[in-house]
N, C-alpha and C positions, 0 to 999 in steps of 0.2 A: 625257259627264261623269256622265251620270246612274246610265248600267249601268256606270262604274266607283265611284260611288259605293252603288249597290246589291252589288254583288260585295263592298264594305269592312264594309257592316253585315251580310252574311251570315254571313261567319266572324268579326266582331263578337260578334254574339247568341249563337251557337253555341258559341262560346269561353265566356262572360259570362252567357249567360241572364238574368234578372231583375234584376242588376248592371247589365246591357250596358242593359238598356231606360231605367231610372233614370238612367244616366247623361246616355245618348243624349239624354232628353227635358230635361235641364238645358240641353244644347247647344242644344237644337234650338230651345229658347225663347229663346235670346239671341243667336241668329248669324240671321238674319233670310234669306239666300240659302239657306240648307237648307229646303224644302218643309217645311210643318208640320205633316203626316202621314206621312212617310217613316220613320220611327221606330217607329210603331206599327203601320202596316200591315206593316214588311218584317218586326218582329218576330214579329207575330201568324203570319205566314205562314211563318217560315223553322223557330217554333218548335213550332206546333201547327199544322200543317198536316195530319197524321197521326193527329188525334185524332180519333174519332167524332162526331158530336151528342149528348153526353148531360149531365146535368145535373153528371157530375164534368168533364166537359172545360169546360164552363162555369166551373168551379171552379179550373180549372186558368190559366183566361182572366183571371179577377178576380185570381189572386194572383200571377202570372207576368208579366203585362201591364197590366194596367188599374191595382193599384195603386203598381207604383213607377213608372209611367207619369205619374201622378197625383200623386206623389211628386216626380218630376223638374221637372214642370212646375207645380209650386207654389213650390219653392224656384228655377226660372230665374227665372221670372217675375218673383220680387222683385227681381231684379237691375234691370228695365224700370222697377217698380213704385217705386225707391226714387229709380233717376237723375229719373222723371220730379216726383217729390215735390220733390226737392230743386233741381230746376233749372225745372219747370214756372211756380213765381211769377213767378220774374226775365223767363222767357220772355214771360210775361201781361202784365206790368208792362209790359215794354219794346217788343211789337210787338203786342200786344193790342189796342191803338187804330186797327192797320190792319183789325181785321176787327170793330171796335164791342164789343170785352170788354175788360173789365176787373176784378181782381184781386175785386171785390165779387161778382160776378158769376158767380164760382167757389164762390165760399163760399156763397150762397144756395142754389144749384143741387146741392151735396152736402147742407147740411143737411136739404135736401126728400127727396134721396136716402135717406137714413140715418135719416132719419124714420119715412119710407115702408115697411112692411111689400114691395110692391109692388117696391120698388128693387132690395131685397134676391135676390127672386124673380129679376128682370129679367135681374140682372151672373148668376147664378145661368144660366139659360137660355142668357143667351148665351155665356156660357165654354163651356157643356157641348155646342150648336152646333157640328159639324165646321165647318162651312163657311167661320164667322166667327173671323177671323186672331186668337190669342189676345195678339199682339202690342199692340192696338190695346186690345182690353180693360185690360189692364196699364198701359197709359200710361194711360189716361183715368181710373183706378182712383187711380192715382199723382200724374197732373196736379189733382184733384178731393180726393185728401189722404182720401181715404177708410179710413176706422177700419181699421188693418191685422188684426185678430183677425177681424173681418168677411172684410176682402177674404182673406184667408189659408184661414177653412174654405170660403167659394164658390166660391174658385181649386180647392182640393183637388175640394172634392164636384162641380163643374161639370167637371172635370178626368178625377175615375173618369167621369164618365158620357161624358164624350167619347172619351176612352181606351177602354170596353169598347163604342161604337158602331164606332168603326174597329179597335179591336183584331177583333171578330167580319166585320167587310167584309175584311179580310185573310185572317183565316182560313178562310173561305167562299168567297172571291174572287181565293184568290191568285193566278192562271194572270193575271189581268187588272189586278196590283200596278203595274204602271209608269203604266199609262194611268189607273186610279181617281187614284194619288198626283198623275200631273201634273193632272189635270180640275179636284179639289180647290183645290189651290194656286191655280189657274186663279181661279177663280168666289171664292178667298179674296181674293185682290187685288181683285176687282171688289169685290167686299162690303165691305173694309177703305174701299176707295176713295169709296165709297157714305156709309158710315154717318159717314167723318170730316165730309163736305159736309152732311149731317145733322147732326152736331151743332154745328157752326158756322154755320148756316141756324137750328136753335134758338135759338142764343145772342142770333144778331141780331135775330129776331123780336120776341125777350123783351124788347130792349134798346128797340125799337121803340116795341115796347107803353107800354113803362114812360113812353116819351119823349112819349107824345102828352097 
């Protein structure tokens, strides 16, 4: 499935170029079975694979890939960002008391956020982290009701910089495109998996604390 879907974004990109990638990265942020690097890597690869090292291909990398890359996956991502805004409460409200949270609990926990100089940085870092699934970011972004003018330029600028880390591991690396992409995805799902238990280990702690 996988080398028929690499075969599909090859003559994708190549038809589409900077189109094709923009799109791609809308899809590729809201369909969740598509690897969350397959888009930039096969683009980086299929479209500059033939450029030198130099500071124009570099150039060539930020306006071709990295930013409607960055592009795409700011505007998917709302899509995650706004189901989980809109349906996150009800969700808290109603099964929230199986894991000790509740709807207050949400609200404290963004205002600290959004306070925080530090928060900012944090969703910043980790959007722009290949590793960590930006699926999981969006929701938590979205379930937490977080100031969308905020989460919209850290989504973008965490975005390019994730975008022109694996747009350049493509381009550098493309002979080894399928197995980076699948490793990735790999170690994303551990990581997703990781940090949900994380913050639902935070929440109960706090709940904890508060309770003693």
């Amino acid at each position: 499935m996988l080398e028929s879907l690499i075969s599909l974004l090859e003559s994708f990109f190549i038809n589409y170029g900077a189109l094709g990638v923009f799109i791609g990265s809308i899809i590729e942020e809201i369909i969740a079975p598509i690897p969350s690097t397959i888009v930039i890597l096969g683009s980086s690869l299929f479209m500059l694979h033939e450029l030198p090292l130099t500071l124009a291909s570099f150039f060539d990398l930020f306006i071709q890939i990295s930013l409607p890359a960055a592009l795409g996956m700011t505007i998917g991502s709302l899509v995650i960002y706004f189901l989980c805004y809109y349906l996150g409460k009800e969700f808290i409200v109603r099964w929230g008391k199986y894991l000790t949270l509740n709807w207050e609990d949400i609200e404290k926990t963004n205002e600290k956020i959004e306070n925080e100089k530090r928060g900012g940085l944090f969703l910043f870092g980790v959007r722009a982290i290949p590793v960590i699934p930006s699926v999981v970011i969006s929701a938590f972004c979205g379930v937490m009701r977080y100031d969308i003018k905020k989460y919209i330029l850290i989504t973008f600028l965490g975005g390019f910089v994730r975008a022109s880390i694996l747009g350049f591991i493509g381009w550098q690396f493309g002979s080894f495109y399928e197995s980076i992409s699948t490793s990735i995805s790999s170690i994303e799902e551990i990581v997703g998996f990781i940090i949900i238990i994380i913050i639902v280990a935070i929440f109960i702690k706090r709940k904890i604390d508060e309770d003693k």
